[in-house]
C-alpha positions as CSV (number, residue, x, y, z in Angstrom):
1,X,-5.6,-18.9,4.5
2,X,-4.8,-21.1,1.6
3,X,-2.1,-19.8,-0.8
4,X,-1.5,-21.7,-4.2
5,X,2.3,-22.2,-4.7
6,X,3.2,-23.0,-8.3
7,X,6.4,-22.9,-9.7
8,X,7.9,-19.3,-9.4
9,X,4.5,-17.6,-7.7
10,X,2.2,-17.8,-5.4
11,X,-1.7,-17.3,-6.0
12,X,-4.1,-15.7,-3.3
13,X,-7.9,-15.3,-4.4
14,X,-10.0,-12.7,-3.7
15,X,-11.4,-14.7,-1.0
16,X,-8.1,-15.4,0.0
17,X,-7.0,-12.1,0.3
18,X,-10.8,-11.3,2.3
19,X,-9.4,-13.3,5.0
20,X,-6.2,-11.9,5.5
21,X,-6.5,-9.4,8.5
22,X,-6.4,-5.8,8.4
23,X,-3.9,-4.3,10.5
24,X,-3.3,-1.0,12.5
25,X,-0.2,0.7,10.2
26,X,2.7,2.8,12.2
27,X,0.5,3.5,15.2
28,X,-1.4,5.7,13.0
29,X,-4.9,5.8,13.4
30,X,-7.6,5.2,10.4
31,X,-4.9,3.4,8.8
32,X,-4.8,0.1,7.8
33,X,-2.9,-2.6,6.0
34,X,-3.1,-6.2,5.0
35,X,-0.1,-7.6,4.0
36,X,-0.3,-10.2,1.0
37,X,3.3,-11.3,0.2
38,X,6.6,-10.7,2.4
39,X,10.5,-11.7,1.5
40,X,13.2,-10.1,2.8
41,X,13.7,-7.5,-0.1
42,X,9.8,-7.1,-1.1
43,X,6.7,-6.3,1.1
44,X,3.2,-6.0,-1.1
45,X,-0.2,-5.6,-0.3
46,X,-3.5,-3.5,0.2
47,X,-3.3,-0.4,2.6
48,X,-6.7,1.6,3.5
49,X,-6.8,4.9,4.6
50,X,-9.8,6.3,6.4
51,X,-11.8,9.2,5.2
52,X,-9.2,12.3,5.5
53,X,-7.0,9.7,7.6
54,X,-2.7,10.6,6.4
55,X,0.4,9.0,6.6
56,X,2.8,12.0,7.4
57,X,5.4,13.0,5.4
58,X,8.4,10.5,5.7
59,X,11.8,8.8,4.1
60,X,12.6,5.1,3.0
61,X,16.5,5.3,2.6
62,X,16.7,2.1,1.3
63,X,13.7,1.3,-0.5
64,X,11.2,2.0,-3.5
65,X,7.8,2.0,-3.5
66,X,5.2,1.3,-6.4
67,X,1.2,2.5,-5.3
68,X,-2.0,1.8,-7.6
69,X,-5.1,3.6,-6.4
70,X,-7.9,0.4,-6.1
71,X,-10.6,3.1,-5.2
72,X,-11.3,6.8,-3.6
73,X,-9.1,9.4,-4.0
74,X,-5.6,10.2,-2.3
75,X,-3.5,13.3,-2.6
76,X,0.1,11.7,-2.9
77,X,1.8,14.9,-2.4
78,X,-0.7,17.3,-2.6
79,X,-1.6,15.6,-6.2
80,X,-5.1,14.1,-6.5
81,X,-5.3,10.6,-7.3
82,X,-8.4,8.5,-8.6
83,X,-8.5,5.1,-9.1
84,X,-6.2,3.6,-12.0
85,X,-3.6,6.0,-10.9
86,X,-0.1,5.0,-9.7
87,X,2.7,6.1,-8.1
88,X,6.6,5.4,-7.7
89,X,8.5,6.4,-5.1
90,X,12.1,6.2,-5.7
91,X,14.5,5.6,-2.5
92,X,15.6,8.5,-1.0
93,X,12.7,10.5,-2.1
94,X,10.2,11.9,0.7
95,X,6.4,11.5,0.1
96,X,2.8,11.8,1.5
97,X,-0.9,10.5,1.2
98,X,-3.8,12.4,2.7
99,X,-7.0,10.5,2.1
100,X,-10.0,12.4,0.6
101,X,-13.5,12.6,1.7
102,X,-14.3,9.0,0.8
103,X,-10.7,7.2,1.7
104,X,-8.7,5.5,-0.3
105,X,-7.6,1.7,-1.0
106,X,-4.1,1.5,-2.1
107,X,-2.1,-1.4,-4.0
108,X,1.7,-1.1,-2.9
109,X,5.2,-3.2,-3.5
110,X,7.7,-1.7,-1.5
111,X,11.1,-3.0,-2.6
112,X,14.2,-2.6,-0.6
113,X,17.2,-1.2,-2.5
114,X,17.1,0.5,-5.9
């Protein structure tokens, strides 16, 4: 994959980002992520949930989480979601996504610490 690194950022393209792999996520099935930037403090990318595929309810002490909705629908605890939508998780805060019908495509930055 080529990344452009200019001063401060780095660049992907959406053919960049098509090449980066999806990858089974928790060793849940029908879910998917492909990670796009990583530092020690900051993970971001896409994750794709399957049609009524969930990520069970759960805990990040030390960490926040930001989620757009790209496209389909999500129920982010029990709330329906369309795309457009977003999300923030503070730490310390359980959550959950349940995928509708059609699944879901989620943007996320999860960012250790508060």
């Amino acid at each position: 994959m080529s990344v452009e690194l200019l001063p401060g950022f780095a660049a992907l393209t959406g053919q960049d980002i098509e090449r980066v792999p999806w990858r089974p996520f928790g060793g849940m099935p029908h879910v998917h992520v492909r990670y796009l930037f990583t530092t020690p403090d900051t993970v971001a990318g896409l994750m794709r949930l399957d049609a009524g595929a969930h990520e069970a309810r759960h805990l990040h002490v030390g960490g926040q989480h930001h989620v757009w909705v790209v496209d389909g629908t999500v129920r982010f605890d029990g709330r329906h979601l369309d795309p457009g939508s977003y999300v923030h998780v503070p730490a310390g805060m359980t959550h959950t996504m349940k995928a509708d019908a059609d699944g879901c495509t989620l943007f996320f930055v999860f960012s250790r610490g508060s």
